[in-house]
Every structure is written in C-alpha cells, then in structure tokens.
VOLOTI-57262 format. One record per residue (C-alpha): y, z, x; residue number from 1. Coordinates in steps of 0.02 Angstrom, whole numbers, padded with zeros to 5 digits. Each point is the difference from the previous one (the first is absolute). Layout:
! VOLOTI-57262
       y       z       x  pavex
       Y       Z       X    NUM
...
This chain:
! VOLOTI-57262
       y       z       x  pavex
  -00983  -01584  -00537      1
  -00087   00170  -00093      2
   00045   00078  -00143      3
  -00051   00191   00003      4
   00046   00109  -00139      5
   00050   00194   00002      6
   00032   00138  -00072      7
   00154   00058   00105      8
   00081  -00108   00154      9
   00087   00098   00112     10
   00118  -00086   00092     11
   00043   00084   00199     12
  -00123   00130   00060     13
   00133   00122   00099     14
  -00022   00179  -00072     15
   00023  -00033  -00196     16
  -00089  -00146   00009     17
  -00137   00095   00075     18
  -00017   00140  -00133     19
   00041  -00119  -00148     20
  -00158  -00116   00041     21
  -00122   00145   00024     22
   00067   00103  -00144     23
  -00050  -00141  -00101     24
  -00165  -00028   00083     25
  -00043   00182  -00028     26
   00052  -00030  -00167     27
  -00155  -00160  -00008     28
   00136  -00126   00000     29
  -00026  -00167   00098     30
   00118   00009   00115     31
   00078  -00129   00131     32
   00146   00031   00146     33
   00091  -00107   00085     34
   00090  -00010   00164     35
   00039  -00111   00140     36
  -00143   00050   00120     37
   00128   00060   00127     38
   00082   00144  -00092     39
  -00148   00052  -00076     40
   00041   00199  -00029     41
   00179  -00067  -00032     42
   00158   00011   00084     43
  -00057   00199   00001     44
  -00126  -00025   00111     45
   00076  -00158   00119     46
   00170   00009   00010     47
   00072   00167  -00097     48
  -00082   00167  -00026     49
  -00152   00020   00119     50
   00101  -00086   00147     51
   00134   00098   00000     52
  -00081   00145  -00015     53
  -00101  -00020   00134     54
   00121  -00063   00108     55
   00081   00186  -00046     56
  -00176   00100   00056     57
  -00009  -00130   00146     58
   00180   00062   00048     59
  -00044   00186  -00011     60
  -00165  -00011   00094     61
   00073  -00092   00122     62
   00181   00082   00021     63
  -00044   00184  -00018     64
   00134   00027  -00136     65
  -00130   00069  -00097     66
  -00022   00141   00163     67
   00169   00000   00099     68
   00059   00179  -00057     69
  -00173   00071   00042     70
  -00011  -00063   00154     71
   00180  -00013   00050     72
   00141  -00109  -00002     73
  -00063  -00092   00147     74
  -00150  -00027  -00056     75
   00003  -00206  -00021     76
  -00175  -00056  -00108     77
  -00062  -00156   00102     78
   00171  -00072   00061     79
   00059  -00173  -00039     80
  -00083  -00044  -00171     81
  -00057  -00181  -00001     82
   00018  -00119  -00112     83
  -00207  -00017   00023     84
  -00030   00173  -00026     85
   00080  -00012  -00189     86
  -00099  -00154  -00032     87
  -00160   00030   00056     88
   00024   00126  -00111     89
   00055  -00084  -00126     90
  -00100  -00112  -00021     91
  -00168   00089   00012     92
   00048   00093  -00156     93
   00051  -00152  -00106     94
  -00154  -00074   00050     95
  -00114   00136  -00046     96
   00098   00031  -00176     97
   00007  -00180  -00031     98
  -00219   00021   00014     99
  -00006   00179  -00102    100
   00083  -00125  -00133    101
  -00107  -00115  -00007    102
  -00131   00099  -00002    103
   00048   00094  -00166    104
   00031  -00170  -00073    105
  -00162  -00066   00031    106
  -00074   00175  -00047    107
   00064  -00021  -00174    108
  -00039  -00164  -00033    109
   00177  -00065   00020    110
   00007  -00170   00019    111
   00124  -00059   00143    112
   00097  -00169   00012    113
   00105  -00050   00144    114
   00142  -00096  -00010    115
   00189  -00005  -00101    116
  -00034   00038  -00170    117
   00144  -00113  -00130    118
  -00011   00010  -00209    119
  -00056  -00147  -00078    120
   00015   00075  -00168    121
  -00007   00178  -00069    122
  -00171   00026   00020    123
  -00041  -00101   00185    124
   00028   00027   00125    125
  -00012  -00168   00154    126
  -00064   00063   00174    127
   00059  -00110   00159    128
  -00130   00051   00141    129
   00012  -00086   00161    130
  -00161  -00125  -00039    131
   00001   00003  -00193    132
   00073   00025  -00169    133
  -00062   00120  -00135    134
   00069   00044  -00184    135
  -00042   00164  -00070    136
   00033   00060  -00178    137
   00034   00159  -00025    138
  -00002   00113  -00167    139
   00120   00115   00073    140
   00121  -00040   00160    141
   00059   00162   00124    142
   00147  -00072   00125    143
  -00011   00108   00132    144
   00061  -00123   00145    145
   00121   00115   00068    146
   00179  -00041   00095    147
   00049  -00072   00188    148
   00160   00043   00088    149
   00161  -00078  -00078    150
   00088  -00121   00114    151
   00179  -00042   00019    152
   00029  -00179   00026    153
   00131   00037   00112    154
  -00092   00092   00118    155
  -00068  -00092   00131    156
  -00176   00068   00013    157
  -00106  -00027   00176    158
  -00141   00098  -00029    159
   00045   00087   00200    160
   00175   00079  -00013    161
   00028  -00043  -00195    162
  -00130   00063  -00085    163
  -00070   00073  -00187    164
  -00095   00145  -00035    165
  -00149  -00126  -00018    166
   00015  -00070   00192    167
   00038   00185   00083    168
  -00194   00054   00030    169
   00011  -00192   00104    170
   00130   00061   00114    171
  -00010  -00056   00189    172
   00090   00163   00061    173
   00081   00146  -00056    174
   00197  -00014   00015    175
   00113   00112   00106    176
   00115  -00012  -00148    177
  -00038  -00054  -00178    178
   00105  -00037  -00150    179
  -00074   00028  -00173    180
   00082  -00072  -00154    181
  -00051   00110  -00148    182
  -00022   00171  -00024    183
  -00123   00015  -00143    184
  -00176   00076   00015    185
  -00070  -00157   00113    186
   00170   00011   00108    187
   00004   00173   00025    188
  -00193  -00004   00054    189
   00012  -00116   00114    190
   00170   00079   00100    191
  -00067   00182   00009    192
  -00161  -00112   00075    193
   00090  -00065   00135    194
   00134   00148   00021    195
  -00174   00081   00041    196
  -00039  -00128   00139    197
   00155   00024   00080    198
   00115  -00153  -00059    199
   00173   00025  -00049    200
   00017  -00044  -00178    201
   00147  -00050  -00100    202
  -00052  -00001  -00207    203
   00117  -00077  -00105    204
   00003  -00016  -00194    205
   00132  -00037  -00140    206
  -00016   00163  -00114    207
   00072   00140   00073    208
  -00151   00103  -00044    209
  -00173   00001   00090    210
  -00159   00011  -00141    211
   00141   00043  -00144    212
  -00172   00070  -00121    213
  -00082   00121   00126    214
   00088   00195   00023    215
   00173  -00005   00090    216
  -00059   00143   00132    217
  -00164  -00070   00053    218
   00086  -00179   00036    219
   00179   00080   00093    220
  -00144   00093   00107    221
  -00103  -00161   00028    222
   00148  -00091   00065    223
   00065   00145   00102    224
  -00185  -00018   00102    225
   00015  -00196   00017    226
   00183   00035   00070    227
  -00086   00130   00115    228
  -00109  -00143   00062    229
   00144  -00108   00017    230
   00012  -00109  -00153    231
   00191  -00044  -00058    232
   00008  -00047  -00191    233
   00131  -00117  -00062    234
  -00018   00040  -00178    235
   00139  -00073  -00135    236
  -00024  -00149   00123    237
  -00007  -00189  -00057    238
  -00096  -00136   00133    239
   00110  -00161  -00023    240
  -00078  -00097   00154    241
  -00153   00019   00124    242
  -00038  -00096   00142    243
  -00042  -00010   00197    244
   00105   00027   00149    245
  -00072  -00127   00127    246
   00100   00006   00123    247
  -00037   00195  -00003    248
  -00168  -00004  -00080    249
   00052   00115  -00136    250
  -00022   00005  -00191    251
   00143   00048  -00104    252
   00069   00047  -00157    253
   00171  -00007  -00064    254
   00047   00111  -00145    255
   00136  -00011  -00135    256
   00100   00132   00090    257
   00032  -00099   00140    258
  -00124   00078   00115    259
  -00133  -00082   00097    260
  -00177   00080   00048    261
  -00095  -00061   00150    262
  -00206   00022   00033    263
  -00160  -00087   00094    264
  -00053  -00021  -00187    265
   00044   00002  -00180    266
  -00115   00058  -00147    267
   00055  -00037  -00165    268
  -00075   00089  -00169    269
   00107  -00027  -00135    270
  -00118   00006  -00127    271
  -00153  -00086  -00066    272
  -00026  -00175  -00086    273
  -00147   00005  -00149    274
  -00116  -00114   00031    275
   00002  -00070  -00213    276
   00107  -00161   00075    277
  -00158  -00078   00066    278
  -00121   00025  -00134    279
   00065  -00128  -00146    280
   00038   00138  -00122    281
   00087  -00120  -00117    282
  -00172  -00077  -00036    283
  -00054   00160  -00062    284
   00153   00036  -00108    285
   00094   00126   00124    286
   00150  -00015   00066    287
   00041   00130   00176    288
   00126   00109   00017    289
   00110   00009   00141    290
  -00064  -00012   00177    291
  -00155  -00047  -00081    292
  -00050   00149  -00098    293
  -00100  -00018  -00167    294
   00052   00103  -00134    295
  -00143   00114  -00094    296
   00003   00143  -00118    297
  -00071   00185   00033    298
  -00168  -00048  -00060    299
   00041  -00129   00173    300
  -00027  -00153  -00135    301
   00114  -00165   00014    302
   00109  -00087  -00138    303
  -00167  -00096  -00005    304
  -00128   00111  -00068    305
  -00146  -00001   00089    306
   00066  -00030   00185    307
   00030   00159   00086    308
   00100   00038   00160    309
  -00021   00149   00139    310
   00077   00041   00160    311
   00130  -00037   00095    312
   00049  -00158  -00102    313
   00065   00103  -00155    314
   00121   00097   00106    315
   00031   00174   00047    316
  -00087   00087   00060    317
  -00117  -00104   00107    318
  -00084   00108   00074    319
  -00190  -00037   00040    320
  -00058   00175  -00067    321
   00092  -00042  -00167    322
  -00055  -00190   00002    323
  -00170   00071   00016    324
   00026   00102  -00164    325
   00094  -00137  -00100    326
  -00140  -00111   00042    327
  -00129   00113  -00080    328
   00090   00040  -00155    329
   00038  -00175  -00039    330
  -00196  -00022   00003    331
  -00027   00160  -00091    332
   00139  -00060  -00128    333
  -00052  -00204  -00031    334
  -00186   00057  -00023    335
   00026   00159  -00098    336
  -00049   00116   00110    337
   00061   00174  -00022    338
   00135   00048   00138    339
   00101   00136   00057    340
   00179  -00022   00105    341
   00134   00146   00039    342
   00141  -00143   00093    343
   00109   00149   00014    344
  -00115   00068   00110    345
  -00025  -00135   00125    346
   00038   00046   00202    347
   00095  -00092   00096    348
  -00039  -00027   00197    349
   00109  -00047   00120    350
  -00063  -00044   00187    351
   00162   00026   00076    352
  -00009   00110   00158    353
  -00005   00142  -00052    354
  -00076  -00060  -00161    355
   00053   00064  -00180    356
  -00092   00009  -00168    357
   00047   00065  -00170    358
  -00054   00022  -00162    359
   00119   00075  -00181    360
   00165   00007   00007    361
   00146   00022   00105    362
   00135   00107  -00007    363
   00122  -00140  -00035    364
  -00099  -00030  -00165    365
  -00045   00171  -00043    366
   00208   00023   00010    367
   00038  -00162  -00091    368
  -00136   00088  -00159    369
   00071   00181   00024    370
  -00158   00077   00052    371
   00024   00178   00067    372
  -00097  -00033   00137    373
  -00023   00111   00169    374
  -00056  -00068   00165    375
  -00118   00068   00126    376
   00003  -00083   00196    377
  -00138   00045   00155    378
   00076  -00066   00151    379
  -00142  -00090   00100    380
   00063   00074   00176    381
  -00035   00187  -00072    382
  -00187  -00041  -00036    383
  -00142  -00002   00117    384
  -00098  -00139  -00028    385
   00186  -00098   00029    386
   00016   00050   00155    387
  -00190  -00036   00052    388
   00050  -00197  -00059    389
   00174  -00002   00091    390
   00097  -00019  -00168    391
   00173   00105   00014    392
   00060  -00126  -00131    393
  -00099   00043  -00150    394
   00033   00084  -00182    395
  -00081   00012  -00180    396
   00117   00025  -00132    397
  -00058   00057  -00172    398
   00111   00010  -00150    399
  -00044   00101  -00168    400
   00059   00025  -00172    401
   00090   00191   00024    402
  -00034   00057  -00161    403
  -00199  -00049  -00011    404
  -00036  -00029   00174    405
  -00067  -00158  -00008    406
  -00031  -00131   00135    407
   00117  -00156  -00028    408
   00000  -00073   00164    409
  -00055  -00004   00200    410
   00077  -00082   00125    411
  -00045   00015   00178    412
   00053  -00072   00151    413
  -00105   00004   00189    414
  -00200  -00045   00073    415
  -00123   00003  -00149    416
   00130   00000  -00145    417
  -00090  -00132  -00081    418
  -00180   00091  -00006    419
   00068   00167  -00049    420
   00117  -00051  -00158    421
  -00174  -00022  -00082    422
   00006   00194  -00013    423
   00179   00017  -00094    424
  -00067  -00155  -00119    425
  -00166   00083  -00052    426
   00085   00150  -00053    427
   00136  -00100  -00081    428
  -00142  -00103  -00070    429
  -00057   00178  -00097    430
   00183   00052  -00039    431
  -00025   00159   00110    432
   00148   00103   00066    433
   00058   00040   00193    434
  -00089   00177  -00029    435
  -00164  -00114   00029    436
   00054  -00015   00180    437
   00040   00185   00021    438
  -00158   00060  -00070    439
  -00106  -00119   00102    440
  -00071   00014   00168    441
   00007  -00140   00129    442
  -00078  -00055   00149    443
   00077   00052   00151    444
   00070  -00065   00116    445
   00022  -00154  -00127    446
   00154  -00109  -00076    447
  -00054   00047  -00153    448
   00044   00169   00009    449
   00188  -00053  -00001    450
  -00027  -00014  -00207    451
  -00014   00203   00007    452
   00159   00007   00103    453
   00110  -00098  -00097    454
  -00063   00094  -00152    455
   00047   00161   00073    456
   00184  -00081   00067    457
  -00002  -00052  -00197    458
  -00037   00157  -00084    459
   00110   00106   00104    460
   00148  -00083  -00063    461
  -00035   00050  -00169    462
C-alpha cells in the first residue's frame, strides 16, 4: 500500500473533472485524478455526450436528413442505417477522445489512478485498482464523478428490448417501433434520433409540459417536427407497469389512464442517479442529497470546507460545457486564483433533431419581471444558406428590452443552432443592443445572417 500526498484530488475525469485537475496544474498545484480506467473521459465521453452525438452526425451522414430538401424528397441518404454503421462510428470517436485526454493529462503532469475512488477520511482518499490498493491524501478534494441513469426497480431491464440511456449505443438493431419513457433533454434526443431513422416512436412523460425552462415557441415547433416524423407524445402520462409480450414478442407499457403502448423496444430516461452513493461521503463528513447529489455553495464549496464538487453531480444543469466551467472555477476559487463567471449567460444545446440552443431569457420570464420587451423572428426556410442544408424547420428568435434595445435573450431552433447562439451571447456578453445586428454585415449565404433578419423583424415593430 502507498501513501502519495497532493495538493488537489480530483475525483472522476468526465468534463469538470478534466478542467478542475489542469486548472490546478496550471496553477503549479500537484495534482492527482481518478477514474475507473474504463470511463476515463467520463460518462461524457463513454456513455453520454460524445456518443450520442455522434450517433446524431452518424444519422445525418448516413440518412441524408441533413440534404433531403436539396436534393428532393426522394432522395434516401444510404438506405437502411445499420446498427454497425452508428457504432463503428461511435466508437472510433470515443476512442480517439478517450486518447486526446490522456494526452493533456500526461502533458500537464497530472497524475492518473485507476480504479473506484471511496473517503477514508476528509483528506484521503482509498483507490481500488484491479491489482492493487493505493491511499492518497489530498489538501483539497474536487468530486467530479458525475451521474448514471436512474433505474426503477420495477422495470424489468434486459439490456435488448428494455434498455437505459447507458445500454442504447449497444443496441443489436434499430426497432420498427420504439417506446421512450421520458421526455427530458436525454429523452427527447434520443426519439427525434430514431424518428430520423424511420421508427415509429411513442414518448411518454408525466408533466404535461416538454423542457418546462426553454421558450414556449421554439419547443411547440420542435414537437410539431417530431410529429411530422411520426413521433406520438403521451405527455401528462404515468408508466405503472412494463414488461414483454412473449407470446407476441412485444414490449409494453401500461399507463395510469388505462392505455397500453406496444413497441420492438423500450428506452427509459427518467432522469439521472449521482454517482456520491458509492464514494463513502459520510467518512468525509457529507451527507448527499437526493438521487445522490452533493450539495455546494456558489463558490461550488461543500458543507465541508475544503472538498469541492463540479458537474453533473451538483444538479442542474449538467451539461458538459457548464461542468467544464464549474470545474475550473472551483480550482480558480480553492487556490485563489482570480476568476470571472457570467451563469446568466450560459447556452444551452440541445441535440434533438432539429437541434435547439439558447442563451438569456425567455419570454415567459421576461413577462413574469414586466420587461417591455419586443421580439424579432428569421424563419430558416426564407434564408439561403437554409435551403442549401435542407432545413425548412428552422428559426432564431431574439428578444430586446423596447425602451433601450438591449439583447436579453436568443433562442433558436434548426441545423447549426448550437454553433451560431455563440453570436447572440458575445454581444449579450458586451450588453450591446439588436441595432448591432442591423448595422453589421454578414457572410452570405450563411446562418448567421439570420441575427440581421430577426433584428430587422424586431425593429419594425417598434
């Protein structure tokens, strides 16, 4: 057994793991992570985040949905996608990330340990590899160990037909017809994925409302496209029992209403699980939170002083772009470091097909506040670039204070929304008005050039 002393331990090594450890080594901290040598990158890079969204590209490439409307409607992409073509995929993208890891590990002189990390006390930190044991003792702690799929115990998982979001990039097959249970972020992902692949999906979820914090519009227009591709949503919809026809080979799902759904295969993503239940935080003074979550304070500090925690195991919004940046600042803040942080400003990006990303507020909240705000909408069909990527679907919505003009939020739905929100955010970022979109010239033919377009819808109405 070794005894190794530190100045920070981090413990996981998915995205704020990651930024947290070399933060600190950048900072001339000794610095150790640790992970089980298998989800090295974290659940971002094996299971969650890079997977799916490659199995999204993989889809496009190999569909033509990115092309259809250019080409025509008959226009068909390689035919019957294979379940090899999206893992071969897959998997040669996790595998190279999982390296360019490493690699920036090693180039900062980050030491890595394999194995389950457990408290002993506050300060170490017991590793479990598969040949040995080693104790570390850390000055500082960062828990950064992310979540795994919750599980009901009443759902008979198989792994084939019954599966979690963790198990779908193993499928053997893509299903005619596919039930998903949940219609958060993951859920939603995940059905537009295989609405684009041709299956019939049926989404189910017990609120009544789909993504209840993003803008009203941008979601009734995402689920009018996933209807178009022939999803049905159950929403206000409670699963009391799942199980397997075998006499008809079918999966199904009863619901408190009475009805019964019927598939090849049944995803279920009703949220996540925080992986602070396996890491003997009562030996380090913590106690978690529901599901798992540990509890920290904006400076992203525990009840126990020098432990930190980052990522998707404090909660909302676990994302990896925002894991990456609560990982940082917790470095910055435990060592002193000066650090800068505008949460409000934050984008959110959602894979969905079409995708969607946002950043400020919504009209909902702007309402709720009694901002006089106007709004300014480009419709994706009118512009040319649009049409060039087959998107008839898309729209950037920009919403600004009336009175000073100001940008207070973006939200766009359609191809690319995710790259080109970085626009509206740097010129939120500098407090600048809609008049910087009218007074600015754009590429063309670009996406981008939808900003100027909804700032001239905007000021119109005034």
């Amino acid at each position: 057994m070794n005894d190794q002393a530190y100045d920070l331990i981090v413990i996981g090594s998915g995205p704020a793991g990651q930024k947290g450890a070399i933060c600190a080594a950048k900072l001339r901290k000794r610095v150790a992570i640790v992970d089980r040598a298998i989800m090295m990158g974290g659940v971002c890079v094996h299971t969650g985040t890079i997977p799916s969204k490659s199995i999204r590209e993989a889809i496009f490439q190999l569909t033509g949905t990115a092309v259809k409307t250019f080409y025509g409607g008959s226009f068909r992409g390689k035919g019957e996608v294979s379940v090899q073509d999206l893992a071969a995929s897959v998997n040669s993208i996790v595998s190279r990330e999982t390296d360019v890891i490493r690699a920036q590990l090693r180039r900062n002189g980050v030491a890595v340990f394999q194995g389950m990390a457990q408290f002993a006390d506050p300060h170490t930190i017991s590793v479990e590899g598969e040949a040995d044991k080693v104790t570390l003792r850390g000055e500082h702690v960062l828990i950064a160990c992310g979540t795994r799929p919750a599980r009901n115990p009443d759902i008979p998982f198989d792994g084939k037909r019954i599966l979690d979001t963790d198990e779908f990039t193993r499928i053997g097959g893509l299903p005619r017809e596919i039930i998903v249970v949940g219609a958060g972020v993951v859920g939603l992902e995940y059905a537009s994925f295989m609405a684009a692949v041709g299956s019939e999906v049926t989404l189910i979820d017990q609120r009544p409302v789909m993504l209840d914090f993003l803008d009203r519009e941008i979601v009734e227009a995402l689920a009018y496209h996933l209807r178009q591709m022939g999803t049905t949503f159950r929403l206000g919809e409670k699963v009391t029992k799942v199980g397997i026809d075998e006499k008809r080979n079918r999966v199904f799902a009863e619901l408190d209403s009475g009805k019964r759904v019927q598939g090849d295969m049944l995803l279920y993503s009703v949220g996540r699980q925080a992986n602070g239940d396996l890491l003997r935080l009562e030996a380090a003074g913590l106690q978690p939170e529901s599901r798992g979550k540990v509890k920290v304070n904006e400076r992203y500090q525990t009840e126990v002083p020098h432990i930190y925690a980052a990522g998707d195991i404090i909660g909302f919004p676990a994302l990896a772009s925002t894991s990456m940046e609560q990982g940082r600042l917790a470095s910055c803040r435990m060592f002193g470091a000066p650090s800068e942080h505008m949460p409000e400003l934050y984008p959110y990006g959602i894979y969905t097909i079409p995708e969607i990303s946002t950043v400020g507020q919504t009209e909902e909240k702007l309402t709720a506040a009694k901002v006089p705000y106007e709004v300014g909408i480009s419709k994706f069909n009118e512009l040319a670039k649009s049409m060039m990527l087959g998107d008839e679907t898309g729209m950037l919505k920009l919403l600004f204070d009336r009175n000073t003009r100001k940008l207070l939020g973006v939200h766009i739905l359609g191809q690319r929304a995710t790259e080109i929100v970085h626009i509206g955010q740097a010129v939120m970022a500098f407090g600048g008005t809609i008049e910087y979109f009218r007074d600015t010239v754009f590429n063309y033919p670009t996406l981008a050039e939808a900003y100027k377009v909804a700032a001239l819808d905007g000021l119109n109405k005034l």
